[in-house]
N, C-alpha and C positions, 0 to 999 in steps of 0.2 A: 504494500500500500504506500508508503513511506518512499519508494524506489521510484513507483509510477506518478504519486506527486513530484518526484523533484524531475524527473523526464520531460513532464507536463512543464515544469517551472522554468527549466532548459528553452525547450523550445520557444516558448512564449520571450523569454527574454530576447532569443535571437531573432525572432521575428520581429520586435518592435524595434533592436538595435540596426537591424539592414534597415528597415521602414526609415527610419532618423535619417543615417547615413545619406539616404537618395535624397534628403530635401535639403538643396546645396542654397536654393532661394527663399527669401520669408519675404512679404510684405503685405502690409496694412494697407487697404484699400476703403474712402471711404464714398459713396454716392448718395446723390440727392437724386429723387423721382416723387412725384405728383406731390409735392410738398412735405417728404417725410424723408428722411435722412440714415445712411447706417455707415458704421464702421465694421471691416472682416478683417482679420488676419488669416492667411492663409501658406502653406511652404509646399515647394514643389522642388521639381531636377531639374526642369527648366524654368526661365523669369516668366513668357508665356504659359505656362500650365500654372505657375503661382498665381501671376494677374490675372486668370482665369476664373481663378478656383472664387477667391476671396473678394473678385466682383459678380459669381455669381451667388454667394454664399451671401454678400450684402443683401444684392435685391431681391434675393430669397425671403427676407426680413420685411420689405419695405414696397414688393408688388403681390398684387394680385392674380392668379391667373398665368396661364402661361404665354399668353400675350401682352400681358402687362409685362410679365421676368422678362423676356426676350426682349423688349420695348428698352427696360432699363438696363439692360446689358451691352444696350448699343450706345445710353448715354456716356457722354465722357464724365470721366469720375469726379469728384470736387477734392481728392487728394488722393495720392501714390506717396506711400514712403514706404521705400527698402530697409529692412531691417536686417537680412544678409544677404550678401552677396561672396561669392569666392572672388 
């Protein structure tokens, strides 16, 4: 029992430590849409998959609808700042 917990405990570690390792990018992203505002942090492998992630994770917050998300995804953001970069 004791053996197959720390196996379990193994992998799990190693899985979230690759997971880290691949996000070489972080950045805060924040947008405004139909009067309502958000901030997202988001980290990726690449700066495009980060600014992605964390402008769609905002207007996930702050639209309605998946034509409003899409809507606000196209908006340009009211701030980008890089928190890493290599």
């Amino acid at each position: 029992m004791l053996l197959s917990l720390a196996v379990v405990g193994v992998i799990v570690f190693a899985l979230i430590h690759a997971t880290l390792g691949l996000a070489k990018y972080k950045v805060e992203v924040c947008m405004d849409f139909q009067g309502r505002s958000s901030c997202r942090t988001a980290s990726g492998s690449s700066e495009e998959f980060a600014l992605r992630t964390a402008t769609g994770n905002a207007c996930a917050l702050i639209a309605s609808g998946v034509t409003d998300s899409m809507a606000c995804e196209r908006t340009p953001p009211r701030s980008i700042t890089w928190l890493k970069r290599p």
